[in-house]
KETORVEX-307028 format. One record per residue: residue number from 1; residue in three letters; x, y, z of N, C-alpha, C in turn. Coordinates in Angstrom, 2 decimals. Layout:
N
R  resi  resn      n.x      n.y      n.z     ca.x     ca.y     ca.z      c.x      c.y      c.z
R   NUM   ALA        X        Y        Z        X        Y        Z        X        Y        Z
...
//
This chain:
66
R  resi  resn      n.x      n.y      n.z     ca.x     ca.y     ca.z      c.x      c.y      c.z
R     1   UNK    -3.30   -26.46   -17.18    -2.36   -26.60   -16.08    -3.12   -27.26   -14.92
R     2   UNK    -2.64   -28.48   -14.31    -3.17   -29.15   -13.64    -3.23   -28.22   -11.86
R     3   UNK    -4.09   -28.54   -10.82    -3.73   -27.91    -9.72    -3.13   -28.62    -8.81
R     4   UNK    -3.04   -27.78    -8.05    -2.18   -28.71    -6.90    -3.02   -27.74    -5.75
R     5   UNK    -3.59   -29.27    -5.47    -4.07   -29.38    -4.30    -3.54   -29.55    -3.33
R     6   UNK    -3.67   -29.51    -1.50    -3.99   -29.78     0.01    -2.70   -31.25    -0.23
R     7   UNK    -3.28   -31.95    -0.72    -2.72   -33.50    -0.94    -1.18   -33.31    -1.29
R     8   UNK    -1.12   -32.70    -2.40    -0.31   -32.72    -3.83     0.72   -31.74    -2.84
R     9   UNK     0.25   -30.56    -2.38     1.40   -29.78    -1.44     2.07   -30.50    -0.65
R    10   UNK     1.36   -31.44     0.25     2.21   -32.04     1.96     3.14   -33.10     1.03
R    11   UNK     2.39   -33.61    -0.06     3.42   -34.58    -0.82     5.06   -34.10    -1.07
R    12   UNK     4.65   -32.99    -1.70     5.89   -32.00    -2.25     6.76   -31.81    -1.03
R    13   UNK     6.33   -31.10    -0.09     6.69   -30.88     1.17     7.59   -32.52     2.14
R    14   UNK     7.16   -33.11     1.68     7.08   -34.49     2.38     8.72   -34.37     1.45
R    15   UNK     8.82   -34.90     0.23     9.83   -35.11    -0.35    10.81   -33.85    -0.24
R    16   UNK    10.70   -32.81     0.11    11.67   -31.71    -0.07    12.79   -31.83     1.46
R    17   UNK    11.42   -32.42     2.23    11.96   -32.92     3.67    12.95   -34.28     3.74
R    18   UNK    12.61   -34.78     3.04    13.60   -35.91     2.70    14.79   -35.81     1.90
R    19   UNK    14.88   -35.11     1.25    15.77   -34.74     0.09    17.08   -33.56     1.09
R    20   UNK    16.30   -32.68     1.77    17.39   -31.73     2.43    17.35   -32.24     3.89
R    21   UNK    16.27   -32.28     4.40    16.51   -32.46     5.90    15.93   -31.69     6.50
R    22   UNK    15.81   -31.47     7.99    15.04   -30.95     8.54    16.12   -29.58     9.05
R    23   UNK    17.41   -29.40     8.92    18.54   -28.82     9.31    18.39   -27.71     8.09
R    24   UNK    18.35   -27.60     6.79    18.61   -26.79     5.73    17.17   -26.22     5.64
R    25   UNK    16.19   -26.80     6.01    14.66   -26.17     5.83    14.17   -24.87     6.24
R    26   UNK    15.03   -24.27     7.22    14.95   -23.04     7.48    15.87   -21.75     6.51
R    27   UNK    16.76   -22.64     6.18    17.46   -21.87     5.46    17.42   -21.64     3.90
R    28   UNK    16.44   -22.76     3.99    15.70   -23.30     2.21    14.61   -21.95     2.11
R    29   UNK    13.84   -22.05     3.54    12.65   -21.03     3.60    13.15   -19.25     3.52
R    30   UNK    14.16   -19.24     3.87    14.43   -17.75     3.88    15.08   -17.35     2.51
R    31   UNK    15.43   -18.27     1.91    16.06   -17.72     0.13    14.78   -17.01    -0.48
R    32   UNK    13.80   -19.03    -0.27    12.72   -18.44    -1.28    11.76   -17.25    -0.76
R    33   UNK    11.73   -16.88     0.38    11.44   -15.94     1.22    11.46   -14.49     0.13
R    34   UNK    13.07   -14.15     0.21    13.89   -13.55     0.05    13.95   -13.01    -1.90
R    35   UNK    13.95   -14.59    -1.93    13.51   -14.62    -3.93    12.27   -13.81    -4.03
R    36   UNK    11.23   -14.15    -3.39     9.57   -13.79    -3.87    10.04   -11.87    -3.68
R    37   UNK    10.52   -11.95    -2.30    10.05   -10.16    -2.01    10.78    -9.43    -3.22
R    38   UNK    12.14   -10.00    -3.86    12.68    -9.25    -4.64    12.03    -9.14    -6.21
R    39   UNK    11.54   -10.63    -6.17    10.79   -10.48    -7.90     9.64    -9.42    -7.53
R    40   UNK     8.82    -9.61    -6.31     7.77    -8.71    -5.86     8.07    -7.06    -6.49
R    41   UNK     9.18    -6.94    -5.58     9.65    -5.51    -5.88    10.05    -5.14    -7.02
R    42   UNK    10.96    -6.04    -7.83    11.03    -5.95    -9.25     9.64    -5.93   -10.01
R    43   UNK     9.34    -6.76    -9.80     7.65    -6.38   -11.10     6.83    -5.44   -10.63
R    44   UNK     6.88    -4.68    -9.52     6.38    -3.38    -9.15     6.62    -2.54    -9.57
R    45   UNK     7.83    -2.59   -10.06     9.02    -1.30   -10.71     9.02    -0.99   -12.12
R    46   UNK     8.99    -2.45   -12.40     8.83    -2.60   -14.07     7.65    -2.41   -14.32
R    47   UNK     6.16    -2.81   -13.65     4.84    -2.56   -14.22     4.15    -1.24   -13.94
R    48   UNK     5.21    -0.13   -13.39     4.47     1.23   -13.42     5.63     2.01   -14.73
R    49   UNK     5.05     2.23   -15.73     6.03     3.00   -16.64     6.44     4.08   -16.30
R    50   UNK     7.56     4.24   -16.39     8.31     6.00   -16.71     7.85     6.66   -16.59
R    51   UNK     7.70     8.31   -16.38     7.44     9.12   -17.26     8.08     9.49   -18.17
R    52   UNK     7.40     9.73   -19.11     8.40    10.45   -20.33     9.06    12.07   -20.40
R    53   UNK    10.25    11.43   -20.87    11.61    12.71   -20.29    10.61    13.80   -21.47
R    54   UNK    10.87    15.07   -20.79    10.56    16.18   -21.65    11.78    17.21   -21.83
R    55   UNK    12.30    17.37   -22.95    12.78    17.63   -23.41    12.65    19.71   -23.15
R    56   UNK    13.26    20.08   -22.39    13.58    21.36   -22.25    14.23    22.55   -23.52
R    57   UNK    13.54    23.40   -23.66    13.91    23.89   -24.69    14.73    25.29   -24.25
R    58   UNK    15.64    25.33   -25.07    17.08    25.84   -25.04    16.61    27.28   -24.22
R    59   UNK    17.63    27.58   -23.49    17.18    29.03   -22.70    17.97    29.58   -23.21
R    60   UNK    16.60    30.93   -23.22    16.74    32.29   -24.68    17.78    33.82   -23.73
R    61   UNK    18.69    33.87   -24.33    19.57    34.83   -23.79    18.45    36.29   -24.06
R    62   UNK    18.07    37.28   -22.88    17.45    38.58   -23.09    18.28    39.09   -24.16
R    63   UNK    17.57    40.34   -24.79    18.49    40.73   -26.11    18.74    41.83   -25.52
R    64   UNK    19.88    42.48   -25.52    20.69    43.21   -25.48    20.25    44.80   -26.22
R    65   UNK    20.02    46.02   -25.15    20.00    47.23   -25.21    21.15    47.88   -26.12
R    66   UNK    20.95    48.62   -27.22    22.00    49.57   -27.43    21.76    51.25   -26.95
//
């Protein structure tokens, strides 16, 4: 996987600015904002497992005096 460099970012940036405008860029920034914190919180959730349900065993009626 190639990197992306300093260069390769302002490029990206450069064209995203051209493509939407300088008007939608704030509102471009708060989705993906918005996207990251939720996958964040999702793979937090999903990468601590369960505990495992334990299974309660049946409650024993006292036995009965004659």
């Amino acid at each position: 996987m190639p990197n992306v460099g300093f260069p390769e970012l302002i490029l990206i940036l450069a064209v995203v600015l051209l493509v939407f405008g300088p008007g939608k860029l704030p509102e471009i920034g708060k989705a993906v904002g918005r996207s990251l914190r939720e996958f964040r919180e999702a793979s937090s959730t999903a990468a601590t497992p369960a505990a495992p349900r334990q299974r309660k065993s049946p409650a024993r009626r006292p036995k009965r005096k004659a």
